[in-house]
N, C-alpha and C positions, 0 to 999 in steps of 0.2 A: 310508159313502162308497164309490164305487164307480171304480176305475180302471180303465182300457184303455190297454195298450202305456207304461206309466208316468202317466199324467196321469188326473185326476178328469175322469169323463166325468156321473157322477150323486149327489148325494147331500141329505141330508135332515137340518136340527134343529129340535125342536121341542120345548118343555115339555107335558111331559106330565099329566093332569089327571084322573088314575086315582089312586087309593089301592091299593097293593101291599104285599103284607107281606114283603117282601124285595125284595133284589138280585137275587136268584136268578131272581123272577119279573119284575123290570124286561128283565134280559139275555135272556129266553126269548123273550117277547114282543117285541121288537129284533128276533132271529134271523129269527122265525114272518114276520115283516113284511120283513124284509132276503131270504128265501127267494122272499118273493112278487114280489117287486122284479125279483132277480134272472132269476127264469121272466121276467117280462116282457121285460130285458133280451135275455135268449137269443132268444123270439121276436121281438124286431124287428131282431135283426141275422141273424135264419133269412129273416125280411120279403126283406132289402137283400141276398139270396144269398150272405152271410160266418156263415154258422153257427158257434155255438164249440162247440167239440169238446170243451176242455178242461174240467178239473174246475175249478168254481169255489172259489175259497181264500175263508174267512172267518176274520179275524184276530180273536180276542178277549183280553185281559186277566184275566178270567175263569175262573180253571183251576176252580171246583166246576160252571161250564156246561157244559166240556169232559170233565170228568168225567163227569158225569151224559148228555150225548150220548153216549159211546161205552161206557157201563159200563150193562150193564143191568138191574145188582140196585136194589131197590126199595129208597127211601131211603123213609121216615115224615114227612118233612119236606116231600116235594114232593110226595106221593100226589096231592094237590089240583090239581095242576097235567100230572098224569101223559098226560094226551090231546094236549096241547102235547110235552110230550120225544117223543112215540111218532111225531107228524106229520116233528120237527126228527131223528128216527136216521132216518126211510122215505128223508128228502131224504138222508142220508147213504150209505145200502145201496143206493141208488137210481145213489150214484154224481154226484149234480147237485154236492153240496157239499163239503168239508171244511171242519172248525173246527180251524185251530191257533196255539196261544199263543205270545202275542206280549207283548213289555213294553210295558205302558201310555207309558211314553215315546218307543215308535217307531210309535205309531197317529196315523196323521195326521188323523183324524176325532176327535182328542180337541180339536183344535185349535178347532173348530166350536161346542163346546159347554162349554169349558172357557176361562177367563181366563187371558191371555199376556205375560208381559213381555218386555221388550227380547233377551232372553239366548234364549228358545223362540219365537220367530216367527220368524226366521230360519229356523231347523232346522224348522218346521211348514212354512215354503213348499218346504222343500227335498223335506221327506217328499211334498209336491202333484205335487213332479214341476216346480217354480215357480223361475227363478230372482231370488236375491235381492242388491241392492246397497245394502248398509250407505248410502251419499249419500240413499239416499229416505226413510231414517227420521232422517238428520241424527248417524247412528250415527258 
């Protein structure tokens, strides 16, 4: 999910239909594809003469992706996957991104893809930028 000035302006779920031998390589693939997004983003508010300057923030849950983006000893476990980390540190040294962790409970984009009860939809519209009144859900 993607925000501007507080509020979702882009975002994406989908079940995915790829066989992966980890987490590790779910959350990479996410990033590789949320990078691509992003460049698009930039370019079309460069389009509409509001360029962003800033460094884009990517929030993950994740601390062994964030690890492995900023640490650049070779782990035997990701070798397979090592052409993806080296594309996901270029956008980093480059400047376009940051990756920094966040608790899974204040990602509002888990909201999208994850099952909510009465008690975490509230706090999910709140993390949107959304305001919420207990009367609509009869709360």
């Amino acid at each position: 999910m993607f925000k501007f000035t507080g509020g979702p302006i882009n975002w994406k779920s989908k079940r995915a239909f790829i066989v992966v031998l980890s987490i590790l390589e779910v959350e990479t693939d996410v990033f590789i594809e949320d990078i691509r997004e992003v460049s698009w983003i930039i370019g079309l508010f460069k389009e509409l003469e509001r360029p962003i300057s800033r460094l884009i923030v990517f929030y993950s849950d994740n601390q062994n992706v964030i690890t492995i983006v900023y640490d650049l000893a070779f782990y035997s476990r990701t070798k397979y996957m090592l052409l993806k980390y080296h594309y996901i540190r270029e956008q980093v040294k480059q400047r376009l991104i940051e990756v920094i962790y966040l608790d899974i409970k204040c990602i509002s984009a888990n909201g999208l893809t994850k099952p909510l009860n009465s008690h975490l939809y509230p706090k999910f519209l709140r993390l949107l930028g959304l305001e919420f009144k207990s009367t609509e859900l009869g709360i």
